[in-house]
C-alpha positions in Angstrom: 5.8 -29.6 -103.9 5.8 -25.8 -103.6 7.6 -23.4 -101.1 7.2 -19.4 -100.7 8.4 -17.2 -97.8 7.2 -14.4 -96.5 7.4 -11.9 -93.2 5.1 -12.0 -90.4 4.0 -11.0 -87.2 3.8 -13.1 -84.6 2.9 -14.2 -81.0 5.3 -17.1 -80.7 4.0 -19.9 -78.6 4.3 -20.1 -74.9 4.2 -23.4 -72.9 2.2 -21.5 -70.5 -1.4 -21.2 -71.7 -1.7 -18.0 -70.0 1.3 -16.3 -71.2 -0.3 -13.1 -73.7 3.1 -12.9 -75.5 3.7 -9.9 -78.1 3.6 -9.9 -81.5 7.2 -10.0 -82.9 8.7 -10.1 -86.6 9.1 -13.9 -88.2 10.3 -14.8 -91.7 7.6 -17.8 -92.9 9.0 -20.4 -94.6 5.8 -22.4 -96.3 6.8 -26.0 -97.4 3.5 -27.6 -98.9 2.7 -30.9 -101.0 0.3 -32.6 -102.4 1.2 -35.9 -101.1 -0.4 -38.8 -98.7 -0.8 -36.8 -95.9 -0.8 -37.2 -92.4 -3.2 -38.6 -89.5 -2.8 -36.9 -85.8 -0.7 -39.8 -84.5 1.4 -39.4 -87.3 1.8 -35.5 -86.6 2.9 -35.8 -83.1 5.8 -38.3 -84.1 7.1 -36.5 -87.2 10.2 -34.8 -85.3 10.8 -37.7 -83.2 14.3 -39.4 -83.8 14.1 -42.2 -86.1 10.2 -42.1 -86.2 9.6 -42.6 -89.9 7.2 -44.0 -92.4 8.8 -44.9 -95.7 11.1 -48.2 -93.7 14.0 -49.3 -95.5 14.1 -46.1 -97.7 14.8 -43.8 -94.4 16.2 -43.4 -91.3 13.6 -41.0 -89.8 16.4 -38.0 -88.7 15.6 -35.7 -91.5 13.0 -33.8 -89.9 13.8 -34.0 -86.7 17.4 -32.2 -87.7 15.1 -29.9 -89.2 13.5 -29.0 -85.9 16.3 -29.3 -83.9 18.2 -26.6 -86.2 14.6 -24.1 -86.4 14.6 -24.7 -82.4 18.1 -23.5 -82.1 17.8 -20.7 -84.2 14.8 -18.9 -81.6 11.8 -20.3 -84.3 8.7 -22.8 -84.2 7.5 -24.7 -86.6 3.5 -25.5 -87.5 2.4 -28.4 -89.2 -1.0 -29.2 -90.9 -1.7 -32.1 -92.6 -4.5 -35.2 -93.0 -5.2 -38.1 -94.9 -5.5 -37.8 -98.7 -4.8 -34.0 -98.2 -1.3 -33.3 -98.4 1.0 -31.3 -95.7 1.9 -27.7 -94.8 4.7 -27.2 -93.1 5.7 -23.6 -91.6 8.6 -23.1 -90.4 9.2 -19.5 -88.5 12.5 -18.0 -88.2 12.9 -14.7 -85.8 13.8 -11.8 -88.0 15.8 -9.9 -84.7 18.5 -11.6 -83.3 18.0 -15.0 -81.1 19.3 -13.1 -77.7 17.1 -10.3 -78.5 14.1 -11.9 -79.7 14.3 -14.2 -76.7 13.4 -10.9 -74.5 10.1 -10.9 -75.8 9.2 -14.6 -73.8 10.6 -17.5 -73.4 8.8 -19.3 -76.5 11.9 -22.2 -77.7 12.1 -25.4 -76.6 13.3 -24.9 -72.9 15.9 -27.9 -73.4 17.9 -25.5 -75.8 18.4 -22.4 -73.7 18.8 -19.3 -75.7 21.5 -17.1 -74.4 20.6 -13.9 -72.9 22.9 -10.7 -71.5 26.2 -9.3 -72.3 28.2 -11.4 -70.4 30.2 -14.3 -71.8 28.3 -17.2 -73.6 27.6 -20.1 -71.1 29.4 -23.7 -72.5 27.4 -25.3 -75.0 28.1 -29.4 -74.8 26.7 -31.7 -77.6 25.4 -35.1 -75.9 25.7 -38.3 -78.0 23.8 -40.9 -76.5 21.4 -43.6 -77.9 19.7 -43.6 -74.2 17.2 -41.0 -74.0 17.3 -41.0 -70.4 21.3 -40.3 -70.2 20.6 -37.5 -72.2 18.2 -35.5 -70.2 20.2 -36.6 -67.2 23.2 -35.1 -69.0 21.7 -31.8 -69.7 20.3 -31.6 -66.4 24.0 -31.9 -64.8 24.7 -29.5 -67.4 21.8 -27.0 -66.6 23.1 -27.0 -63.2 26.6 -25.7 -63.6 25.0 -23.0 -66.1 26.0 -24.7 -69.2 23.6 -25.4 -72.3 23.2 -28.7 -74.3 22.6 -29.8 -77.7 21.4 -34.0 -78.1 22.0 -36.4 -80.9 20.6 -39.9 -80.6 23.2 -41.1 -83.2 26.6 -40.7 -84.9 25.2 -39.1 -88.0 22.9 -36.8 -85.9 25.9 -35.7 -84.1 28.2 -34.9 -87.1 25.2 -32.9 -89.1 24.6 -30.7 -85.6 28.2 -30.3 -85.1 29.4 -29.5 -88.5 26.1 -26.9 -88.8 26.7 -25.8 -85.4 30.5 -24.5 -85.9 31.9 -22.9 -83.1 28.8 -22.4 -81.2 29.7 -25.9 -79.6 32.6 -25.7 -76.7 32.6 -29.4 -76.8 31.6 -33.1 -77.6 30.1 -35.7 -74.6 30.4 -39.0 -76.8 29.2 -42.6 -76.2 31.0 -44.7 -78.2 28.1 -47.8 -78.1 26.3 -46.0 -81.1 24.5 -48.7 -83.4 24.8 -46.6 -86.7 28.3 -46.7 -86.9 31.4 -47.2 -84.6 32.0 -44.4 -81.9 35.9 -44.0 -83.5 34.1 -43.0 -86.5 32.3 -40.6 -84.8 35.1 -39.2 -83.2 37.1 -39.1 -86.3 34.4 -37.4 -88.2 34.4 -34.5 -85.5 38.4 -33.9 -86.3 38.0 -33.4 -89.3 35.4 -31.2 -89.1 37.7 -29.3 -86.0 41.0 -30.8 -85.3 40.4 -28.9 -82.2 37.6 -30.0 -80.8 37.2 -31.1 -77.1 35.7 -34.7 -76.7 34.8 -36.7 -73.3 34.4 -40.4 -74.1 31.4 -41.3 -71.8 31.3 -45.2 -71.7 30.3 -48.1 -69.6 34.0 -49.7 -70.1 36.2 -47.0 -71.3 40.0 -49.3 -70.7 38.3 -50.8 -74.2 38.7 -47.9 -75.6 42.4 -46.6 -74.8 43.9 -46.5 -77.7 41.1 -45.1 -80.3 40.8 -42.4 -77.9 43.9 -40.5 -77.7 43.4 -36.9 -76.5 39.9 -37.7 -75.1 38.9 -37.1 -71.3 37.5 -40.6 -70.5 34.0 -40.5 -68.1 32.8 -43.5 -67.1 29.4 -44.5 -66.5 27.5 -44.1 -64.4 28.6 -40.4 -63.6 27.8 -38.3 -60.9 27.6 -34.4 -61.2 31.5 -34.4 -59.7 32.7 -36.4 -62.5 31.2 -34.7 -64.9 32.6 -31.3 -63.5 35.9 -32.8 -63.0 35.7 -34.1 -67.0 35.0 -30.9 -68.3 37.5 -29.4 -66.3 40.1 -31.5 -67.2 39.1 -31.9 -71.1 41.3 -29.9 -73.9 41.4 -29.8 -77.5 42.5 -32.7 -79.1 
């Protein structure tokens, strides 16, 4: 494996196929191997949570923390690879600030907003849920009330982002049903990482949970945008 960075100049991507973005500074990290390679089906997976191809020796979140750290710093990433051929992986990194690189189009992943402006910095929740589905729901209720959201689709996903994320996080929307290890783990784990931080317990039976959850705002499920307003409202630091 070989690696080698260099700066560049770029038209980041756009979802919109019209969109003639301009050219803006990028530092190019290349990460290339001689290894198995890829097919296409393979490619369009890699970042996908648990999506992995060496079973029983991982558990498919390494590159998909990878992504979800490039995405929240304002960068892409491009990938080539094929059978028998090895991988190149690029990862770009804007060389201007996020909130000023942002200016030049909207090119990141639109379910991380980038900030923008002087004003204050919007909340910024981290949703732990297993079900995909309640966490886009969850950062669209978020979205609404002008607030961002960071997802994890497991206990240790959660933990890396938080403990990489500082305090860029205002607080934690946790389900404690996580099948990688128990949700008071997870909850532990944030503490002492921030003693302080805020956590809302989001469960299906949350009386179970009483006692492991002492200084928690309890939402059950299902939630409407009210409750979830209300929860935030009312959660603290621990």
């Amino acid at each position: 494996m070989s690696w080698e960075t260099c700066c560049v100049w770029r038209r980041p991507p756009s979802g919109d196929a019209e969109s003639e973005l301009e050219a803006v500074p990028f530092l190019q990290l290349r990460v290339q191997d001689t290894g198995k390679g890829m097919d296409e089906a393979g490619r369009r997976a890699m970042f996908m949570p648990f999506f992995t191809t060496k079973h029983g020796k991982s558990r498919g979140l390494g590159l998909t923390l990878v992504y979800e750290v490039v995405r929240d710093l304002g960068g892409f990433i491009e990938v080539a690879s094929s059978p028998d051929a090895g991988t190149c992986m690029d990862l770009y990194f804007p060389v201007c600030p996020v909130a000023d690189s942002h200016q030049s189009g909207n090119y990141h992943n639109p379910e991380t907003p980038i900030f923008q402006g002087d004003g204050p910095r919007p909340q910024r929740w981290l949703v732990v849920d297993e079900d995909s589905k309640v966490r886009l729901r969850v950062q669209e209720l978020l979205a609404e009330q002008g607030m961002e959201a960071a997802t994890a689709a497991s206990g240790e996903e959660a933990l890396i982002i938080y403990r990489q994320s500082g305090t860029g996080i205002t607080g934690v929307i946790l389900d404690l049903a996580l099948s990688d290890m128990p949700g008071e783990q997870v909850l532990n784990g944030l503490r002492e990482i921030n003693p302080q931080v805020r956590v809302i317990i989001a469960t299906g039976a949350p009386r179970q949970h009483m006692g492991a959850v002492k200084g928690c705002m309890l939402l059950a499920k299902p939630f409407n945008l009210q409750d979830l307003k209300l929860a935030i409202g009312q959660s603290q630091a621990a």
